[in-house]
C-alpha positions in Angstrom: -59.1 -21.5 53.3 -58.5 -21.0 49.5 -59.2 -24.6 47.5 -58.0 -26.1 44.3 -60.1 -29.0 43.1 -58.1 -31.0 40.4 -61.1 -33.3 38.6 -60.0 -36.6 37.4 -61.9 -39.3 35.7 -63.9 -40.4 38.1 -62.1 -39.0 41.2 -61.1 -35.8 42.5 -58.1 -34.2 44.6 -58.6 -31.0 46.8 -55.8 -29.8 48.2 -56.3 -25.8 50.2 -54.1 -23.3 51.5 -55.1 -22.3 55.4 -55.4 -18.6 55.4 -52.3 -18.5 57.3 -50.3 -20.0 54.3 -48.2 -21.6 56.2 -48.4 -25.2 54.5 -51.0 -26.9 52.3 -53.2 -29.5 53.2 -55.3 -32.5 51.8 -59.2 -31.8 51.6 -60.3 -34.4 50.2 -59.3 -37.5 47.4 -61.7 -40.0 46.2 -64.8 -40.2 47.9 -63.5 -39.4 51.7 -62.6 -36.0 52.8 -60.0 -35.4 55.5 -60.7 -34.1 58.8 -58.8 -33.4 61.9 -61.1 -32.3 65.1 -59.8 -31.4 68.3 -57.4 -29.7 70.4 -53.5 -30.4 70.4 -51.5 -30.0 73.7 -47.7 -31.0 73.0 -46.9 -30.5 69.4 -47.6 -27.7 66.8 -50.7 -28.0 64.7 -48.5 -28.6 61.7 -47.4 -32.2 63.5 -51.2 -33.6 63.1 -52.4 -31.8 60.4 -52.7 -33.6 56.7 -50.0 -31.9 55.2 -49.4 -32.2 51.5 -45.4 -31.3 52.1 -44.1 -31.1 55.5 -40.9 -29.2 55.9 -38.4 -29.3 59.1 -39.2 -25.6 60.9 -43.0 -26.4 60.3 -43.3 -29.5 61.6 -41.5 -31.2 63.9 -42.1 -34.2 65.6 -43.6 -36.3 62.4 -42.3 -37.2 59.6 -41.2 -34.6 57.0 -40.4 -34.6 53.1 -38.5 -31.9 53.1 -34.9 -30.7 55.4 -32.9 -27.6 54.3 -29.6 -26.3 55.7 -27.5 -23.3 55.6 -24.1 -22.3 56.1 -25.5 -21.1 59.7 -26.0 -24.6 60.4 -29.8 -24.0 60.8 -32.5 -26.9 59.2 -35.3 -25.1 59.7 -37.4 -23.2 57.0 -40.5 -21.4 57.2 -42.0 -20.8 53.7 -45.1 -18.9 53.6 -47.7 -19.2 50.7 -47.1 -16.8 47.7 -50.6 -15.5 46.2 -49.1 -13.9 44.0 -47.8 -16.9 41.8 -50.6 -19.1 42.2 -53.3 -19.0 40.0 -57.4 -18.5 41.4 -58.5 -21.1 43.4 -61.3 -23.6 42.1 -61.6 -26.3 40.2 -58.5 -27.0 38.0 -58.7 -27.6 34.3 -58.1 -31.1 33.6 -54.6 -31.1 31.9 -53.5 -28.5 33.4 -50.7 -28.0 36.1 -51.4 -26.5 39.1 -48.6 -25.0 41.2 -48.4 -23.6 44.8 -45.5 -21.6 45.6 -44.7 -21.0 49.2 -41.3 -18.5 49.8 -39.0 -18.5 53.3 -37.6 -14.9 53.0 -35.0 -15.3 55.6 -33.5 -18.4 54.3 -33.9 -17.0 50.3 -36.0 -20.5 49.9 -38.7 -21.2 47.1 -40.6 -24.0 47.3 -43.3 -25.6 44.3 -45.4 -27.9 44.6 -46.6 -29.4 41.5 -49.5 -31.0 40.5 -51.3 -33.1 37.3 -53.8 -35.3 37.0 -53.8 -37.5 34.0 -56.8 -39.5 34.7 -57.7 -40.5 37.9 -53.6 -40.6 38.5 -52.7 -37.2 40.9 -48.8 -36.3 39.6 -47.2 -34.2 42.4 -43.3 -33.4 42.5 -41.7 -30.1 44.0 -39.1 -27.7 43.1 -36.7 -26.3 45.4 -34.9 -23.2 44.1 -32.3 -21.2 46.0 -32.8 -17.2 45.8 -31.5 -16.4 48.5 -27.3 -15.4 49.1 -25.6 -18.9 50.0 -25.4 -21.8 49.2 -28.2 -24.4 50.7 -27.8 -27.9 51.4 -30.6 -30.6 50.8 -30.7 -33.3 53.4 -33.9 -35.0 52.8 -36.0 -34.0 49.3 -39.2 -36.3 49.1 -41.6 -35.8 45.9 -44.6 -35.7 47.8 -46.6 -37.1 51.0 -49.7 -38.3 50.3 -52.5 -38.3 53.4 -54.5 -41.6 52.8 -57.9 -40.6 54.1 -58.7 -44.4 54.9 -56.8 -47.5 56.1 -54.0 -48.5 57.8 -53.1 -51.6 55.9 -50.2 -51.3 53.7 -50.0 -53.6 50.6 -46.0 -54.0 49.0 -44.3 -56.2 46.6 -40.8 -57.6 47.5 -38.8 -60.2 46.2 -35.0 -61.0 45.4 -33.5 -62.2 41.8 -35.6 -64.5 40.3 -38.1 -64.2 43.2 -40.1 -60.7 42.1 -43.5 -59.1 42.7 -44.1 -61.4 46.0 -47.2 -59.5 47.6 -47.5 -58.6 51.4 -49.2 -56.6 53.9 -48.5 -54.7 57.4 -51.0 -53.3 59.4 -50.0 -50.6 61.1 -51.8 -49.3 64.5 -49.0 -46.9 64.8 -46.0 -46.4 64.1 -43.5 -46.2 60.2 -43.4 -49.0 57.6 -40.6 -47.8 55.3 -39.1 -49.8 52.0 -36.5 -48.8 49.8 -33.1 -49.7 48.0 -30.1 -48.1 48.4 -28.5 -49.9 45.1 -28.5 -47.1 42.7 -31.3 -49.2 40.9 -34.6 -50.2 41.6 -33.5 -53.2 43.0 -35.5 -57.1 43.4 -35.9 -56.4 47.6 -38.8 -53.8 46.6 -40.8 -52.0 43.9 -41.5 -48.3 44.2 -45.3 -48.8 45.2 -47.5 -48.9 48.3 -51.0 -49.5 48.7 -54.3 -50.0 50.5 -56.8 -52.5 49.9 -60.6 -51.7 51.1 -63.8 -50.9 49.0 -61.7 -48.0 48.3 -58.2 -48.5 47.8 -55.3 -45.8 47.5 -51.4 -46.0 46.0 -48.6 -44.5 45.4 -45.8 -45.3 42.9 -42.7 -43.5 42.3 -40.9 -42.8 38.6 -37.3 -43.1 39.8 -34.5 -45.7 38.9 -32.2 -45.0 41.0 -32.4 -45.3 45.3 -35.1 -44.5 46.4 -37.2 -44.9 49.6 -40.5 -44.8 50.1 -42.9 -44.9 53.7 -45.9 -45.7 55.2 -46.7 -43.4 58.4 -49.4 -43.6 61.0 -49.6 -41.0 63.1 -51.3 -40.1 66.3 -54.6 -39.2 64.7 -54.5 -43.0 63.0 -54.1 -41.0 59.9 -51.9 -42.6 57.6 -49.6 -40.7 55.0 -47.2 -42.1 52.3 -43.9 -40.3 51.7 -42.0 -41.0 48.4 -39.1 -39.7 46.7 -35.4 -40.3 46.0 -32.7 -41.6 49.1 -30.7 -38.8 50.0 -27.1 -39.1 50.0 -24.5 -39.7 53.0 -23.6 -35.6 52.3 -27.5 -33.9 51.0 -27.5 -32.2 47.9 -26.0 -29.3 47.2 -27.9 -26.1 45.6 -26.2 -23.2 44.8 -27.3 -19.8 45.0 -30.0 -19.3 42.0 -30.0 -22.8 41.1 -32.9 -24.9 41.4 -33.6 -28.5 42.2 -36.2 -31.2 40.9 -37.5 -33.9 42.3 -38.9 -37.1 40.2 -42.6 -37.6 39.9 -44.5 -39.7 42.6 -48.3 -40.6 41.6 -51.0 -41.2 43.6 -54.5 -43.4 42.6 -57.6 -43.7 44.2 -60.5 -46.5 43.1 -63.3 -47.2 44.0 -63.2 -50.9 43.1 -61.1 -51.5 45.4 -57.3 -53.2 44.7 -58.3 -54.6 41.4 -59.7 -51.7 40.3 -56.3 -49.5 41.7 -54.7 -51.8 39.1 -56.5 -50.6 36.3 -56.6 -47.0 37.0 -52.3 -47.8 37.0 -53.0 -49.5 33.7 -54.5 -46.8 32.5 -52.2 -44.3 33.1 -49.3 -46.2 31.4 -50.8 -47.1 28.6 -51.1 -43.2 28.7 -47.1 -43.0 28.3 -46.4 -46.1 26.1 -46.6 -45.7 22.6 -49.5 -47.9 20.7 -47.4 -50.6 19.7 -48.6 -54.0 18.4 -46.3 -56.5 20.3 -44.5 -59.0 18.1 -44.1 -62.6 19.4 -40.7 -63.4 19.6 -38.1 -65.6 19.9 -34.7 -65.6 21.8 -31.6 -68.2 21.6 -30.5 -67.1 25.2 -31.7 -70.3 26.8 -31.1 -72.7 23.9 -27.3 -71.3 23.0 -26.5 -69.5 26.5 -22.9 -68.0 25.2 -22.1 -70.2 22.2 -23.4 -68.3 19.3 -22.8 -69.7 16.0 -24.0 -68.1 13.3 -25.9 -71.9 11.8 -27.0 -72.9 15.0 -29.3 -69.6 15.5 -30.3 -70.1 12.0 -31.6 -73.3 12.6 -33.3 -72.4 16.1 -34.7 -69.2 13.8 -36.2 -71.3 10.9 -37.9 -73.5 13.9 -39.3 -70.2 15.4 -40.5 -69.1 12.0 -42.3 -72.4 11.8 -44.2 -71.6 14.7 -45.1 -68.0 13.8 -42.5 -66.3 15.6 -42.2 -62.1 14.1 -38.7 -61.4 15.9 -35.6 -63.5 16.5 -33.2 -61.6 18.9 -29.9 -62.3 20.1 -28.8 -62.5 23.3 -25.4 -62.5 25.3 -22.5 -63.8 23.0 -22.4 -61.4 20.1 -19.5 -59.6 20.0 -16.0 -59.7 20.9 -14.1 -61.3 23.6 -17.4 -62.8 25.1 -17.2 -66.3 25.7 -18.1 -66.3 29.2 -19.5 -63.6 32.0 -15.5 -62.8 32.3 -15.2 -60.3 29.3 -16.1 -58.4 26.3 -18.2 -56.1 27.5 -17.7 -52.5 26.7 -16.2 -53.5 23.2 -19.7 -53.7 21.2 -18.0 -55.1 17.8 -19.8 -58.0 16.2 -17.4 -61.4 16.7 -16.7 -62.2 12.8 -16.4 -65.7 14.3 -19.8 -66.2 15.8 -21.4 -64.3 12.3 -18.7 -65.5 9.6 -21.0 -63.5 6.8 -21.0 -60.8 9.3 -24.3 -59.8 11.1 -25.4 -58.1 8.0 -25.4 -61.6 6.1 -27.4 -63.1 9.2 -30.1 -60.6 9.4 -30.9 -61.1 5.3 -31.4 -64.8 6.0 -33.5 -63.4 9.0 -35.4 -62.1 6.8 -35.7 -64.8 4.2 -37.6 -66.1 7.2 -39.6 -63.2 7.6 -37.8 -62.8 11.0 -37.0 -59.3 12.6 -33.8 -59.5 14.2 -33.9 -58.3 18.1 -29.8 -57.9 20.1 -28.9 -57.4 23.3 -26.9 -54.9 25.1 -25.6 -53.9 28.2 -24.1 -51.1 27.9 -23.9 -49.4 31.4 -21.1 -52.0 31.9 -17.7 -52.8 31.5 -15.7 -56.2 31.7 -12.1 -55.2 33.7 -10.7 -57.6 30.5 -12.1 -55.1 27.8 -9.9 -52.9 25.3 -12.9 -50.3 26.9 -11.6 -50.8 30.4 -8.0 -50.4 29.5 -8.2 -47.2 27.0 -10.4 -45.3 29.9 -10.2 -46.5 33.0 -11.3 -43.0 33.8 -14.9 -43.8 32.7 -14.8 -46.8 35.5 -17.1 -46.1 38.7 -15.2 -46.2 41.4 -13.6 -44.2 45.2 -10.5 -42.7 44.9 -8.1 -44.8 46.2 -9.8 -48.1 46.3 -10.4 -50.7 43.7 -13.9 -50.9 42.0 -16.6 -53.5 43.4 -16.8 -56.5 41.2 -20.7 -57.7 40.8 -21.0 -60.9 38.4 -17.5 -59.9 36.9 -18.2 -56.8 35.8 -18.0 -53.1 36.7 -19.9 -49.9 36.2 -19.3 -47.5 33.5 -19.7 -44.0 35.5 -22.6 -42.7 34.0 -22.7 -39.2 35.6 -20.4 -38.5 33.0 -21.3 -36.6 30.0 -18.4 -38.4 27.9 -19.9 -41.8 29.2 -23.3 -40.7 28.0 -22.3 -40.0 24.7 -19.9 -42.8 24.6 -23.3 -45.0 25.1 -25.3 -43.3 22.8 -22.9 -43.5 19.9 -22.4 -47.1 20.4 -26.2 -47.2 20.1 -26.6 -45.7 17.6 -23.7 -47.4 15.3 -25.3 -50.5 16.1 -29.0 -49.3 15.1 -28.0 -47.4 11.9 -25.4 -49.7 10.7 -27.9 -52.7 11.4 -31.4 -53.3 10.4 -32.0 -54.1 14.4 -36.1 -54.0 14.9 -35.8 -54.8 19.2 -33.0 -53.7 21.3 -33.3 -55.9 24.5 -31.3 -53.6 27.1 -29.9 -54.8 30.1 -28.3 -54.1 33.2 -26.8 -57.1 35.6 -25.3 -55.1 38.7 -26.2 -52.5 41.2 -24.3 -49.3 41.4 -22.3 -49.6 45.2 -19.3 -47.5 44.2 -20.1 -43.7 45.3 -17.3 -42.4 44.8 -17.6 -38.0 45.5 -20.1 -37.9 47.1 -19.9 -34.0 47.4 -21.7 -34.6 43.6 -25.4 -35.2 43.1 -24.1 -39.3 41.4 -27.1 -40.8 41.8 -29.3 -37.8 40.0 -26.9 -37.3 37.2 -26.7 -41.5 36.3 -30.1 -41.6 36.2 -31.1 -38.3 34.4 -28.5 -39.4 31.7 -29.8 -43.3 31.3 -33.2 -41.2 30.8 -31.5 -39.1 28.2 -30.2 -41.9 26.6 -33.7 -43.4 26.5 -35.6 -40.7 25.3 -32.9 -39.6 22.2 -33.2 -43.6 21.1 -36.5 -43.3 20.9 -36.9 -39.9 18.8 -33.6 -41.1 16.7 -34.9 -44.8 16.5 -38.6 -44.6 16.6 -38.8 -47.9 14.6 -36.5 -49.8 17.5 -39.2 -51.7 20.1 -37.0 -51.4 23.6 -37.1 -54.2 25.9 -36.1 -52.9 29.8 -34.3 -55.7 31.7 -31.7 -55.4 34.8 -31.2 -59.4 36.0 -34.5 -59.8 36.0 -37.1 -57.1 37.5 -34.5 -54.8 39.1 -35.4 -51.8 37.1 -38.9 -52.0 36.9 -40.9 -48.7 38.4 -42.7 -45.6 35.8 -39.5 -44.3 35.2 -38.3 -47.0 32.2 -42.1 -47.4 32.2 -42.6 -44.5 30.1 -39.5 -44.9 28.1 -39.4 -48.5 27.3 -42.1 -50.7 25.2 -41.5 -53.7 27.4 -40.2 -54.6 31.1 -38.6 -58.1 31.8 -40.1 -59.3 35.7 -38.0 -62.0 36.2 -35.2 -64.3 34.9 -37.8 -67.1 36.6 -40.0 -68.3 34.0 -40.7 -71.4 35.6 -44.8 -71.5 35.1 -46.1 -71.9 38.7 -43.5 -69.6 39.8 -43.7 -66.3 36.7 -47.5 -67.0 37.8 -46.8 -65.7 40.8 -44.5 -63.3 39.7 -47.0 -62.0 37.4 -49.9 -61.1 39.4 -47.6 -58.9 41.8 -46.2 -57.6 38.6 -49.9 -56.7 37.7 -50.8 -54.7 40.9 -48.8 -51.8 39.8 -48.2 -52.3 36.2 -49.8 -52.9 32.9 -49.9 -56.0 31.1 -48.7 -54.1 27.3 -45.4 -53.9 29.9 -44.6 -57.1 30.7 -42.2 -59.6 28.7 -43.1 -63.2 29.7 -41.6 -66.5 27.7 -42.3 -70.1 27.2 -38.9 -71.6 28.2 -38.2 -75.4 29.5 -37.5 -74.3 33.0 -37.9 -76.1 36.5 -39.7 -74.4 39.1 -37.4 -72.5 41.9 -39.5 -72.4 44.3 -42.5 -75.0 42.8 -41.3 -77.2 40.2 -44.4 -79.5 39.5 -44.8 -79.8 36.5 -47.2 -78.3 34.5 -48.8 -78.7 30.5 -47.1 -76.6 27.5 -50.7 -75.2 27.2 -50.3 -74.1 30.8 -46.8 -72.5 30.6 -47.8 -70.3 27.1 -51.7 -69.3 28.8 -48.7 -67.6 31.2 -46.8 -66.0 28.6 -49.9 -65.7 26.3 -51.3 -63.2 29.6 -48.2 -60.5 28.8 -45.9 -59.9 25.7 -45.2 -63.5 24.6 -42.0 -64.8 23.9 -40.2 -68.0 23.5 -37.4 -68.8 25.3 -36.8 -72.7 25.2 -34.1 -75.0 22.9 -37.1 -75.2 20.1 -34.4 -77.5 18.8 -35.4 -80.6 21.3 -39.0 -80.0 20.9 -40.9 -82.5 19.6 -43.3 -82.3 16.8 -46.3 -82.4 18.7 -44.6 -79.4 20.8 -44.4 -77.7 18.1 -48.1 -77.9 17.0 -49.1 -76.7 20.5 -47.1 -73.9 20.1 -48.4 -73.1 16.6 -51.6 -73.2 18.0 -51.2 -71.0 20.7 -49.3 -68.0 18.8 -52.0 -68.5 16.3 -54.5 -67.6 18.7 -52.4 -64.9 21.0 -52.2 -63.1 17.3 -56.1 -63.0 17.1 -56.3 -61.1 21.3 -52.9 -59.4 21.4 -53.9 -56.1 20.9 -56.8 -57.0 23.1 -54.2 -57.9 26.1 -51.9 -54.8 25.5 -54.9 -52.1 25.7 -57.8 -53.7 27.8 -59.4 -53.8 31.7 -57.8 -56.1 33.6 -60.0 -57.9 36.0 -58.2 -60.9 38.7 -60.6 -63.6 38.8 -60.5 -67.1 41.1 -58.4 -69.2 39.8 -57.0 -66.3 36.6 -57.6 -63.3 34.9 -59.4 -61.7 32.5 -58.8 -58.8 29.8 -61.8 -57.5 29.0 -62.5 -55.0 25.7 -65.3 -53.6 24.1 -66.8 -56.7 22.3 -64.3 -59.3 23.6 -62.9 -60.9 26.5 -60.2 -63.5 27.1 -60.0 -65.2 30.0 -57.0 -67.2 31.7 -57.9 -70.1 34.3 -55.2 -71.8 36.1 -55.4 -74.7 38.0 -52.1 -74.6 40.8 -52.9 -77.3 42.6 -52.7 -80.8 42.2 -55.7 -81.4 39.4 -54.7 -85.3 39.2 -57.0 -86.0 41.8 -59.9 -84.2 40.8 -62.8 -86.2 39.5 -62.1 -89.3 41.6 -64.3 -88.5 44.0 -67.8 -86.9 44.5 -67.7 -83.3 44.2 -69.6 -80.3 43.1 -68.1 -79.2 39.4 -66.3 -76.0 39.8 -67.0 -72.5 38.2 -65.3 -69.4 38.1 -67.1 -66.1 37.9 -66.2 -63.8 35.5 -66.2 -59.9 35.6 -66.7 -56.5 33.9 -69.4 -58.0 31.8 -72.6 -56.5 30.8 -75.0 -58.2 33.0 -78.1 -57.4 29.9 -75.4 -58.8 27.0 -75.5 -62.0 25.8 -72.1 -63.6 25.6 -70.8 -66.6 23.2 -68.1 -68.8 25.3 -67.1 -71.4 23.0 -69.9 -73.2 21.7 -72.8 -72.1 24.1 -74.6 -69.0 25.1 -75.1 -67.2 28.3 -76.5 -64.0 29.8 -74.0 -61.5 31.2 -75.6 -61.9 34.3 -75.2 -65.4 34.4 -71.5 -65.6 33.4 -70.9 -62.8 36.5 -72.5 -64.7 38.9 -72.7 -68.6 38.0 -69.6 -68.0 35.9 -67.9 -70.5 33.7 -67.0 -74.8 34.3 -63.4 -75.3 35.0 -62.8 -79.4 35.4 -61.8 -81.8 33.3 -57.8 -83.2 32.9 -56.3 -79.3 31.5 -54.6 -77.7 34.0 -55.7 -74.6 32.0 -57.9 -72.5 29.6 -57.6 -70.1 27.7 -61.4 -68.8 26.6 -62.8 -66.2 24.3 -65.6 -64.3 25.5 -67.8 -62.7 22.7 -70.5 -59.9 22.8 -73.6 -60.8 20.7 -75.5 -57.8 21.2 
């Protein structure tokens, strides 16, 4: 058997071609090789071997990634491995791509499979070209399935609008665990990412916004194996005769440090996509103005925000034209001379007599049925032939598959940003896509692969702009945007005991320089004790931190908490954006070079505590240097001490915020 061995940070993946070269197989990832001993009876050898792409006509009676038809109405492929275009087997520089090409002469088939490792994150995806005489059909098209050489527990995150990142497990014995959304979008039901837990834990994340689906598989063997790519449509994918076909990225992490450390290694790797930029607190009127802008009352919420060290004041729904409710204006992105009577231009210069930058939001995937848009192209409306459009939250889809509908977006964005001195474009999206409309056309790959377009040309054209990702909430939240946005939005819940919740899920799978969390005035949804102001910002304070609430009702002293607190996020931000993150207790902790800060939480009730005798609580702390010395507030302590004993938590505060120095 010929072996590649792609080297990571501190992992490696082997994947080998059997000398037959009828598939490729996992040898090893992490620490655990993968090894399957013993005769079968009733199935082909491909059916309980750990494939790294199973294709119908190879295997049959598991799970496959891959299901091909022709005009003969056959599904079955048999590609054999092609030495020829493969480069020497060994290790595999890191950096560098390897690819395994495997042809099916009879069908005309040639299959890819791709593979990177950008730190201890394996990139796989596949190619699926057509050079054969007819045209081929593409039923089911996963990225990758990845063999999980240990454990059959599978770790998700689920949810619902303003209920995101909820963690869960299955075991499975036996037997398919499968998640997915079928919305066009990521969707709130699920995020692209499975996991193990263990001493050494495995995922697997996928960089798609569109459906998707992704599954957990036990097999026979009790080997597990995680299949991820885009949902296939009602009618495959058609590929035409020299034409070939992508799929999205799905990644794959090992750690050693178990879940926690999975986290990080994910971190890691996005940090590796994001562009170093400092995050600026800001400030934004949604929850103070809701749709009644007027141009003096944001000024007055603005010179409060100032006050308080806000950087950025951005403008939420309301803007423009015809939007005085959910019922219209969108589509016709023209500032409202009556919301900014000295025009926006006016408003951003006294912005910046405040030393503000000024932030807007957009969404411009949609279309109110009310707009001047809607009525001069109703062409560029989603929809079946023959039936009326869906209606989500009063709006419709603009039909992004278009190539007049991307540019029509990307010329609206770019008016706005060139005409304006706009710093932070908060970009939105409040329905899923349920119209399908021809579905003898790849919709779902061409809307996505233009929104991406969109993305990336903003970026290179706008390098300046800081992009905010939002779709009601956390429904567009998976590596994808991750790599094309500065900053994700989790949740329209920012409730504290509730975005606390939220948040951790939210860290499983993605980094904290990602996620947009605000101190707003809201009651819980699902737990609305009460908790301090110092409490709700040591939540924000753990992300991007914003400000969300009427600053306008806040009291003085309010005000000097939160003057405080963005005094002291400025001193750690860079800190939180581009450090290890470690889950401790009762919090977390970001820890850097010289510096840590540390989050404690207390979620239950802490009125009680004192009143009777009780043992004073500590939290240990993590990924110190056990031989350092460490200043935490005004005392000393040994590394060694803090990771083991660990640091008080009592008292009345429902919760710290502490600064963790190195002194040596």
């Amino acid at each position: 058997m010929r072996t590649w061995t792609l080297r990571g940070t501190t992992t490696s993946y082997v994947v080998g071609v059997p000398d037959h070269g009828l598939w490729a197989r996992l040898v090893a990832w992490g620490p655990h090789p993968v090894e399957i001993v013993g005769t079968e009876h009733f199935v082909p050898r491909a059916d309980v071997e750990p494939l790294e792409y199973a294709v119908r006509g190879v295997r049959y009676t598991s799970p496959v990634d891959l299901v091909v038809s022709g005009p003969d109405g056959s599904d079955e492929l048999c590609p054999v491995f092609d030495e020829a275009a493969t480069g020497e087997a060994g290790d595999v520089i890191p950096g560098t791509e390897l690819q395994l090409v495997f042809r099916d002469g009879a069908r005309g088939v040639r299959l890819e499979l791709h593979y990177l490792v950008v730190g201890d994150v394996v990139e796989r995806w596949v190619s699926v070209g057509n050079d054969g005489a007819d045209e081929l059909t593409l039923h089911r098209h996963d990225s990758a399935g990845f063999v999980v050489p240990v454990g059959n527990t599978i770790k998700y995150l689920w949810g619902e609008w303003n209920s995101e990142f909820q963690q869960a497990s299955v075991t499975l014995p036996r037997g398919r665990f499968t998640i997915g959304s079928a919305q066009g979008i990521t969707g709130h039901s699920y995020s692209p990412f499975l996991a193990t837990d263990g001493p050494v834990a495995y995922g697997v994340q996928l960089a798609w916004s569109g459906s998707w689906e992704m599954s957990a598989d036990v097999d026979t063997t009790g080997l597990l194996r995680i299949q991820a790519g885009r949902s296939s449509s009602s009618l495959g994918l058609r590929l035409g005769v020299g034409e070939t076909w992508t799929s999205p990225k799905a990644v794959g992490a090992c750690s050693a440090e178990g879940a926690d450390g999975l986290a990080r290694v994910f971190h890691e790797y996005e940090r590796s996509m994001s562009r170093k930029r400092t995050p600026h607190v800001l400030y934004n009127s949604w929850f103070a103005t809701e749709f009644d802008i007027r141009a003096e009352h944001q000024l007055e919420l603005a010179r409060r925000a100032a006050g308080v060290g806000v950087e950025t004041f951005v403008v939420d729904d309301g803007w423009f034209i015809g939007r005085s409710d959910d019922t219209g204006g969108l589509g016709d992105w023209e500032v409202d001379p009556a919301k900014f009577p000295d025009g926006l231009d006016g408003f951003i210069a006294q912005l910046r007599g405040l030393g503000l930058d000024f932030g807007l939001w957009i969404e411009p995937e949609s279309v109110s049925p009310s707009s001047r848009l809607a009525s001069e192209h109703p062409e560029w409306i989603l929809r079946t032939a023959g039936r009326e459009p869906v209606l989500i939250r009063n709006q419709l889809l603009l039909d992004l598959s278009r190539d007049d509908v991307r540019e029509f977006i990307w010329s609206t964005l770019d008016r706005l940003l060139t005409t304006y001195d706009i710093k932070y474009l908060k970009w939105d999206a409040n329905r899923p896509r349920l119209d399908s409309g021809d579905q003898r056309r790849d919709l779902d790959g061409l809307v996505v692969s233009n929104l991406y377009a969109i993305l990336d040309r903003l970026r290179a054209r706008h390098p300046d702009v800081y992009v905010e990702g939002c779709a009601g909430g956390g429904a567009r939240v998976d590596l994808g945007m991750a790599s094309r946005v500065d900053t994700l939005w989790p949740s329209d819940n920012t409730a504290p005991l509730d975005r606390l919740r939220i948040q951790e899920g939210f860290r499983t799978g993605f980094a904290p320089h990602l996620m947009s969390s605000w101190v707003t005035d809201a009651v819980g949804t699902h737990d609305g004790r009460e908790r301090s102001l110092d409490f709700r910002f040591h939540v924000a304070m753990a992300g991007v931190l914003g400000i969300g609430a009427d600053l306008s009702r806040w009291t003085d002293e309010q005000l000097k908490t939160a003057t405080r607190q963005i005094e002291q996020y400025k001193g750690f931000r860079e800190l939180i954006a581009d450090s290890k993150v470690y889950g401790l207790a009762a919090g977390v902790q970001y820890v850097g070079p010289t510096r840590s800060v540390v989050f404690l939480w207390e979620t239950g009730d802490g009125n009680v505590r004192g009143t009777l005798p009780t043992r004073p609580r500590r939290v240990p702390l993590a990924g110190l240097d056990p031989a350092k010395n460490y200043r935490v507030g005004d005392d000393v302590h040994a590394g060694s001490y803090l990771l083991q004993v660990g640091v008080a938590f009592d008292g009345p505060a429902d919760s710290q915020c502490l600064i963790v120095e190195a002194l040596d």
